[in-house]
C-alpha positions in Angstrom: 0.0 0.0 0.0 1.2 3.4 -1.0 2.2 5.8 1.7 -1.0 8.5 2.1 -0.4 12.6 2.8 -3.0 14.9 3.9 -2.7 18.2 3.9 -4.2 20.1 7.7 -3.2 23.3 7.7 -1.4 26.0 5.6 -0.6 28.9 7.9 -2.0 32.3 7.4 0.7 34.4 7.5 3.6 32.2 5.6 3.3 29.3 3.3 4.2 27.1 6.0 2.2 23.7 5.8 1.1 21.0 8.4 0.2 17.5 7.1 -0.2 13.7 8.3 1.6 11.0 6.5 0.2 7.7 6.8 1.9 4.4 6.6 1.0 1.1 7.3 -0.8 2.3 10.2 1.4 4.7 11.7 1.2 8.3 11.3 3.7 11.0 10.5 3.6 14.8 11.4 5.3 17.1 8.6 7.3 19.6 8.3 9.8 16.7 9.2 13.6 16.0 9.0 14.6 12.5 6.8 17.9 11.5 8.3 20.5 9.7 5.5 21.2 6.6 5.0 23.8 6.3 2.2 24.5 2.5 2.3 21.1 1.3 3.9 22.2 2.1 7.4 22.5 5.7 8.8 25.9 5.6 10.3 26.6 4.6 13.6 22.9 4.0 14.7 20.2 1.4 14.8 16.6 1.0 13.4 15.9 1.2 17.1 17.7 4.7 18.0 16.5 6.0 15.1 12.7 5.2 16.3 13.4 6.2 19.2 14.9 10.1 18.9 11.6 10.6 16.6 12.5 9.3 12.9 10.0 8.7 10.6 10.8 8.6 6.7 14.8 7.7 6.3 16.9 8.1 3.0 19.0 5.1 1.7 21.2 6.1 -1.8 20.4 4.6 -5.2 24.1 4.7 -6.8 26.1 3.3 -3.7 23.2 0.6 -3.1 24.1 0.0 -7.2 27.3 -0.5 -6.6 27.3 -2.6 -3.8 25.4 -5.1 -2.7 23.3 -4.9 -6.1 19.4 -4.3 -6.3 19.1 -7.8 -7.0 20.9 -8.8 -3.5 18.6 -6.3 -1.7 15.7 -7.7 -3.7 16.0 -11.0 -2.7 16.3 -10.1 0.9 12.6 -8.2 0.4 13.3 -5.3 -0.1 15.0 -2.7 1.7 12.9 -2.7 4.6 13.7 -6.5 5.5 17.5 -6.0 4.4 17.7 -3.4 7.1 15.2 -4.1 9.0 13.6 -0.8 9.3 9.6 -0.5 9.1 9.3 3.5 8.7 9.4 4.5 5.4 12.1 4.5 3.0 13.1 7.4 -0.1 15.4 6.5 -2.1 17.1 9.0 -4.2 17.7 8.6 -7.7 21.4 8.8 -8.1 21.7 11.5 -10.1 23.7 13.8 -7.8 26.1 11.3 -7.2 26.8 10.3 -10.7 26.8 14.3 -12.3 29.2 14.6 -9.4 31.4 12.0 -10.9 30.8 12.6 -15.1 33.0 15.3 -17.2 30.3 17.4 -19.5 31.1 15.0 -22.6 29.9 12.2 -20.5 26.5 13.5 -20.5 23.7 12.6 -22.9 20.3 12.6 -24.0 20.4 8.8 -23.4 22.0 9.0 -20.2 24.9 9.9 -18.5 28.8 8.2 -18.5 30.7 8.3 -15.4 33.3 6.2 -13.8 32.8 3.7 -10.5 34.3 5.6 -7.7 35.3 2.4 -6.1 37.2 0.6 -9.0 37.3 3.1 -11.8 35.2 0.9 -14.1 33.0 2.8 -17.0 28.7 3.0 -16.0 26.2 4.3 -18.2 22.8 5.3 -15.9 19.9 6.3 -17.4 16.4 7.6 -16.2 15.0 3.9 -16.8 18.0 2.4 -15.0 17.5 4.6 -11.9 13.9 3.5 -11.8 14.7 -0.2 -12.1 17.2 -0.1 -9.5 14.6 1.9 -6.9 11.6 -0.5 -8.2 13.7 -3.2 -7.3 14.8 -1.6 -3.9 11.1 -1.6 -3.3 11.6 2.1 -0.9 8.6 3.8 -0.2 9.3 6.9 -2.6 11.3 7.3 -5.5 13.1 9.6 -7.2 12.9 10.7 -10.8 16.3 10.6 -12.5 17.2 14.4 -13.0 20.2 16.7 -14.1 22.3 18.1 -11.4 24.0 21.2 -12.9 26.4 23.1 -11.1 25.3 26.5 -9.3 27.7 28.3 -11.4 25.9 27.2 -14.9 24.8 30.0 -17.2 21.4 29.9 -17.8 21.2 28.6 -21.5 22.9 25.9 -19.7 20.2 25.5 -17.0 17.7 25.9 -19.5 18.8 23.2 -21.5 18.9 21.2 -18.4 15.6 22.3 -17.0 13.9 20.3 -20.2 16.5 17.7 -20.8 15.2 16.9 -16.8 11.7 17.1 -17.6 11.8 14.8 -20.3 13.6 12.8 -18.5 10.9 12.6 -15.8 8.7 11.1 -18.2 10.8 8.7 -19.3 11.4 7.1 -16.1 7.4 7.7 -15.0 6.4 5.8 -18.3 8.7 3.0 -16.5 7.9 3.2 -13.1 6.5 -0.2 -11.7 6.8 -0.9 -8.3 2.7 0.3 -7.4 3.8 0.5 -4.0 5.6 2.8 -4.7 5.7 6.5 -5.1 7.3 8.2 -7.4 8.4 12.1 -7.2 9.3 14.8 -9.9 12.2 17.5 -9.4 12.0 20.8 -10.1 15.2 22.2 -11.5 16.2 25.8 -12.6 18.7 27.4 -10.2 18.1 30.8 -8.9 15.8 31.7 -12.2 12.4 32.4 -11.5 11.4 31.1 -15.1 13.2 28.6 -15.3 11.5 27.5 -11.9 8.3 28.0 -12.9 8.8 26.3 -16.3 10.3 23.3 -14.8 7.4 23.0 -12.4 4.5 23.1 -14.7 6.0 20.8 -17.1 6.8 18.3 -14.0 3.4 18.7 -12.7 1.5 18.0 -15.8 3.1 14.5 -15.6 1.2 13.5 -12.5 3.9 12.7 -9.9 2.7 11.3 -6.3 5.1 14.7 -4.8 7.7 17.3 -6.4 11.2 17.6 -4.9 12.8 20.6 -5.4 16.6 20.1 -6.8 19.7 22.1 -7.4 19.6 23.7 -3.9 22.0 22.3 -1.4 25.4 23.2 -3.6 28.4 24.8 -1.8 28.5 28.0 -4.3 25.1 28.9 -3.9 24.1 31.6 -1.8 21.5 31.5 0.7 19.6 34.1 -0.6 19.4 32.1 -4.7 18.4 29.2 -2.1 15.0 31.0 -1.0 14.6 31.9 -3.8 14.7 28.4 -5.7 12.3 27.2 -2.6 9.9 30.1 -3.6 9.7 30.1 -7.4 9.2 26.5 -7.0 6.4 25.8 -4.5 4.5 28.8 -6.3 3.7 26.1 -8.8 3.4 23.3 -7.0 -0.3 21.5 -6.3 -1.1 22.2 -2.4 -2.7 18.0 -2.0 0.9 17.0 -2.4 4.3 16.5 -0.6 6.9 19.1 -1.9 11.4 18.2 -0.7 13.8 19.9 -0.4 16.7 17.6 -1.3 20.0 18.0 0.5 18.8 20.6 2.9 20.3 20.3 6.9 21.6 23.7 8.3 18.6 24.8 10.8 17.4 28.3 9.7 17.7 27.0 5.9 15.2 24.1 6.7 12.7 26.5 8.5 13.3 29.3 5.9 12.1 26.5 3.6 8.9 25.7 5.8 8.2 29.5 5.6 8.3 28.7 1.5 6.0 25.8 2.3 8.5 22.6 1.9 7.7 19.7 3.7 10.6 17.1 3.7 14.0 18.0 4.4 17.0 15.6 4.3 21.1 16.2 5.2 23.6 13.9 6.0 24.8 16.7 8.3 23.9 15.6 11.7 25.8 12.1 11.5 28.7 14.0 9.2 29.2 16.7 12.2 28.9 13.8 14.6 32.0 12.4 13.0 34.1 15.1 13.4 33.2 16.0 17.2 30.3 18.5 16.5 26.9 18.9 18.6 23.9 20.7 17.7 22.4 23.2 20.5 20.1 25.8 20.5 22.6 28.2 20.9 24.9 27.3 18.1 27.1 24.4 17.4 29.9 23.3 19.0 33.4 21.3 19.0 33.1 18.8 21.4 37.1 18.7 20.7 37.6 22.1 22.5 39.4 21.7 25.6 37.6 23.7 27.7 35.0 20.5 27.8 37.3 18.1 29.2 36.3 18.8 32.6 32.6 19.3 32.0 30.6 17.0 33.5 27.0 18.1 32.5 24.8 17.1 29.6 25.4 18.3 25.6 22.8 20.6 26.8 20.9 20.9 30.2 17.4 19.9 29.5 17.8 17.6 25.9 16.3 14.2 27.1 18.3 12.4 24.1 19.7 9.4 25.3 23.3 10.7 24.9 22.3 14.0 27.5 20.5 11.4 29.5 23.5 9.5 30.4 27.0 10.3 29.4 28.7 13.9 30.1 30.4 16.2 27.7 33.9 15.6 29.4 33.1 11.6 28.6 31.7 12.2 24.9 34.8 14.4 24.3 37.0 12.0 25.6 35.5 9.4 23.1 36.0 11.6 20.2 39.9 12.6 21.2 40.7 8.9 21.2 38.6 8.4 17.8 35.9 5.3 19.8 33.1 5.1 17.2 30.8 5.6 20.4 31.5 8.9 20.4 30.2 9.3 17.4 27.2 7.3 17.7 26.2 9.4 20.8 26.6 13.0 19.3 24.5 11.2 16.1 22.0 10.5 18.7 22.2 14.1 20.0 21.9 16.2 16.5 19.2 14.2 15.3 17.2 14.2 18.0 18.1 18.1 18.2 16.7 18.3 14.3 13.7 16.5 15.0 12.8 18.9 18.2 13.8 21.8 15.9 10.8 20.1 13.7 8.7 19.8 16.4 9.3 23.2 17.6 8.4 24.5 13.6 4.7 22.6 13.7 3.9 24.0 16.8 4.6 27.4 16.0 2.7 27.1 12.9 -0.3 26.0 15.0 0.6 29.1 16.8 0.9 31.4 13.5 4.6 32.3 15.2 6.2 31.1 13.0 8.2 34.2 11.9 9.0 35.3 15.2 10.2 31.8 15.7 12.7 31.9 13.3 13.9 35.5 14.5 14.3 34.1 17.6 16.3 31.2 16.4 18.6 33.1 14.7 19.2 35.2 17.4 20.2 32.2 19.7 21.5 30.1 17.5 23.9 32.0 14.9 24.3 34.9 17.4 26.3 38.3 15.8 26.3 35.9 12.4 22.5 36.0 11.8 
């Protein structure tokens, strides 16, 4: 059975959005966070953490699930819900960002695009139909339509050639979609351009997607400002009944700027990728667990997170852990900034209830980025 989404509530005063997802029974609040889960794990942690800090929908990657085990070995297992043994839903992306990140401009095609295998240097050829086929056999929850990932610092006869190369390409993979428990998403391309945006969304829309993600927005050399700007032009044109993502989206006041622009699904591997290298979300910034001046703390991340890493270990301990590189240490602050992202979530809904969501996110700023708001 297909995963259902109900739209609530839109908020008067912004485009903000509240909605149910409902799946196999269990139910879903959105605006929510999708924590990654590149290899059909998200790294460090459990089905049963993830459940438990508040996860609902998690991401697993099409091109590194490709590569290795194989869609077939995953099929065989039942899918990826048995082969990790995770019941929440599952979105897999299409692999499109991984492979444009690895093909020269020659490489791509109208057919498809060339790049090499990151792990052995052998020649792949994916197309739109490909992607599909791997994700159909995956069996996730949603899929992702195969899309063009052009740089930020593309010209715009360049995006506009990528804009409709992407939309055909939409319909190519839609006309081979298969997997009727499964739903299948268009992307809106079209960088900072409002045209372009618009275009790209129309044309997406009139092929009848279950929900729209919005692409080409979580790149390095874009600014934040062509960022709220893709999220508006974009949603402007999007049906209200469906589910509209952000792809790639993790830093905190770029996630509820996008709820103001009325996104929501968010996804990042920046809470696990911090985690890694000794950072902890709090509500009044982040911070480097690696700094000395924690190695004689002996209170929580933060005084009043009931995580289970604040709930039972100290910062001099965690920072301990992450000086002597024990994986632990990782696995606790990858408790923490989750569970931090889905409170931040939590936090968003209820002030759009409360039609405060605006002075929310000046607040936020405020505490959290400080004099770099």
């Amino acid at each position: 059975m297909k995963l259902q989404f109900k739209l609530e509530e839109t908020d008067t005063l912004t485009k903000a959005r509240l909605g149910k997802i409902s799946y196999h029974g269990q139910e879903y609040a959105t605006p929510m966070f999708m924590p990654v889960g590149t290899n059909a794990t998200v790294k460090t942690l459990a089905p049963e953490e993830l459940k438990e800090v508040g996860s609902g929908i998690i991401l697993a990657n099409t091109y590194h699930l490709w590569l290795r085990p194989g869609e077939d070995i995953v099929a065989q297992a039942g899918g990826l819900h048995q082969f990790m043994n995770y019941d929440g839903p599952i979105l897999t992306d299409s692999g499109g960002f991984q492979v444009f990140s690895l093909a020269k401009p020659k490489d791509i095609t109208e057919e498809g695009v060339y790049f090499k295998n990151h792990l052995n240097g052998d020649k792949l050829f994916l197309t739109p139909e490909k992607s599909i086929a791997i994700q159909n056999k995956l069996d996730s929850d949603i899929a992702m339509s195969f899309d063009e990932c052009p740089p930020a610092t593309a010209d715009y006869e360049y995006l506009k050639q990528s804009v409709e190369r992407t939309v055909r390409w939409a319909a190519r993979g839609k006309k081979v979609h298969q997997n009727p428990n499964q739903m299948l998403f268009g992307i809106v391309q079209g960088g900072p351009h409002q045209d372009l945006r618009e275009y790209s969304a129309k044309e997406t829309v009139k092929l009848d997607f279950d929900g729209y993600s919005i692409g080409g927005v979580a790149n390095d050399h874009e600014s934040k400002e062509d960022m709220y700007k893709a999220f508006q032009y974009s949603t402007d044109y999007l049906p209200t009944d469906k589910l509209r993502y952000a792809m790639g989206i993790g830093d905190p006041i770029d996630i509820i700027e996008g709820v103001i622009r009325g996104i929501d699904l968010f996804d990042c591997v920046t809470p696990t990728r911090l985690a890694r290298h000794g950072h902890a979300h709090t509500w009044h910034g982040n911070i480097n667990v690696r700094n000395s001046k924690y190695k004689d703390v002996f209170e929580p991340i933060e005084k009043g997170c009931q995580c289970y890493a604040c709930r039972h270990y100290t910062l001099a301990y965690i920072r301990h852990l992450i000086v002597a590189n024990e994986t632990f240490g990782a696995r606790l602050l990858s408790i923490h900034n989750i569970y931090f992202l889905h409170q931040l979530m939590l936090k968003i809904r209820e002030n759009i209830k409360n039609h405060t969501l605006l002075e929310f996110r000046d607040q936020f700023k405020q505490d959290f980025y400080g004099a770099k708001k």
